[in-house]
C-alpha positions as CSV (number, residue, x, y, z in Angstrom):
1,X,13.4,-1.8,-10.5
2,X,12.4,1.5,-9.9
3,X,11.5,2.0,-13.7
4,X,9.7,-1.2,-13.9
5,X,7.5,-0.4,-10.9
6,X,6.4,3.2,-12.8
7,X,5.4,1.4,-15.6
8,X,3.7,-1.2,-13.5
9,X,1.2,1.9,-12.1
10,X,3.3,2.7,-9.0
11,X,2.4,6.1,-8.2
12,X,5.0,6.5,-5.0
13,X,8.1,5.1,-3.5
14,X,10.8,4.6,-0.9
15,X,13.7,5.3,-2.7
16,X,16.9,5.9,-0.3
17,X,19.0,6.3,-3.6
18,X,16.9,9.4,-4.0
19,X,18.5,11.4,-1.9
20,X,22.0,10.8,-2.6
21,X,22.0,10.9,-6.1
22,X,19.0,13.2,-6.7
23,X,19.7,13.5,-10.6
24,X,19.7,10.5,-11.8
25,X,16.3,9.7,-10.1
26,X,15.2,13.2,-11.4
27,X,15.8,11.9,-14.8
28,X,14.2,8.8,-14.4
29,X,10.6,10.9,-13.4
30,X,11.1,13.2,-16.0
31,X,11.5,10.8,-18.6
32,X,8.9,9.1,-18.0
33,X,6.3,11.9,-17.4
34,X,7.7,12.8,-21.0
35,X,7.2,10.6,-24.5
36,X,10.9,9.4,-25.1
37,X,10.7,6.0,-24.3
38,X,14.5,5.4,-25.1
39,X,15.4,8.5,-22.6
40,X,13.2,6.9,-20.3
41,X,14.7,3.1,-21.2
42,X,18.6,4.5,-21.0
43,X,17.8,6.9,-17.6
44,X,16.0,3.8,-16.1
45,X,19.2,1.6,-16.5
46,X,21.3,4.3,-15.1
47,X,19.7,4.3,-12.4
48,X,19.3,0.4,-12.2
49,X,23.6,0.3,-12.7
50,X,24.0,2.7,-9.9
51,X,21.6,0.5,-7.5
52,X,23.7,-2.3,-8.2
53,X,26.9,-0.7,-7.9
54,X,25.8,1.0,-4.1
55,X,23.5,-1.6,-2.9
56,X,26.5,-4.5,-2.9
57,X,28.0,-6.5,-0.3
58,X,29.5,-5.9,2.0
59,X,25.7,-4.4,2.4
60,X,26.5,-2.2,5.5
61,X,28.5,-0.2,3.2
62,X,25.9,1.0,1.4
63,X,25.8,4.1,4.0
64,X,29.2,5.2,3.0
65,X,28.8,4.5,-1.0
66,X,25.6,7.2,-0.6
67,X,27.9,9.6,1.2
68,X,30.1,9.3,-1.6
69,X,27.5,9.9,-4.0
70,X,25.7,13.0,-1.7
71,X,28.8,14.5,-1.9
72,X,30.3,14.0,-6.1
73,X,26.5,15.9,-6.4
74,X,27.6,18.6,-3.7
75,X,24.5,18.1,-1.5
76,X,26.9,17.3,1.2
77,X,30.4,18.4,2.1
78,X,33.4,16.3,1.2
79,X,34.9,16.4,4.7
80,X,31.4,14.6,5.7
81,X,31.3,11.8,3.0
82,X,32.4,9.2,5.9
83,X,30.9,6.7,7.8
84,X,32.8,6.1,10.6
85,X,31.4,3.0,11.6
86,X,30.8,1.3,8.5
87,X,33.2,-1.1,6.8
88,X,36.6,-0.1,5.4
89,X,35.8,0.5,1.5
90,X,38.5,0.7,-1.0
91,X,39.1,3.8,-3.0
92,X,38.8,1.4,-6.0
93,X,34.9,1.4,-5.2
94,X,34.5,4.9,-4.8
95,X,35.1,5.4,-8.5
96,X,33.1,2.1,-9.1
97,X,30.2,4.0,-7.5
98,X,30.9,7.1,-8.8
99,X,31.5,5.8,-12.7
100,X,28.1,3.9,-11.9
101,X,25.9,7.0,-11.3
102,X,27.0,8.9,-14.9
């Protein structure tokens, strides 16, 4: 939705997924500040694939999946990509999430 809403005038957002995966938002801004509407299309669905992949149930997960992400971009250390009070996540959905935001 976060594409959508740009072309539907939206001039600002709260994005959480921002700031764990700072790229593939980054290429969703500059693609549509630029004239490609396929790069803008394709970076937009990226971006829409990776929502869906983080923002899943269980939903209080969501805080470890964006660790996980923080930290494939090195914005975070490894050793601190864990939530220790969120639900056990399998490794399986690691590289789910992580397949999801390239």
């Amino acid at each position: 939705m976060f594409g959508p809403s740009l072309l539907w005038g939206a001039e600002a957002a709260l994005v959480g997924i921002a700031a764990a995966s700072v790229e593939a938002t980054g290429a969703v801004m500059r693609a549509f500040h630029g004239d490609d509407l396929r790069a803008f299309e394709k970076a937009s669905a990226r971006l829409d694939r990776l929502a869906a992949a983080t923002f899943t149930a269980p939903m209080e997960g969501y805080v470890q999946r964006m660790l996980w992400l923080a930290a494939a971009e090195g914005l975070i250390p490894e050793s601190h990509a864990h939530d220790p009070f969120g639900p056990g996540l399998a490794e399986a959905e690691r590289a789910d999430v992580l397949a999801a935001s390239s």
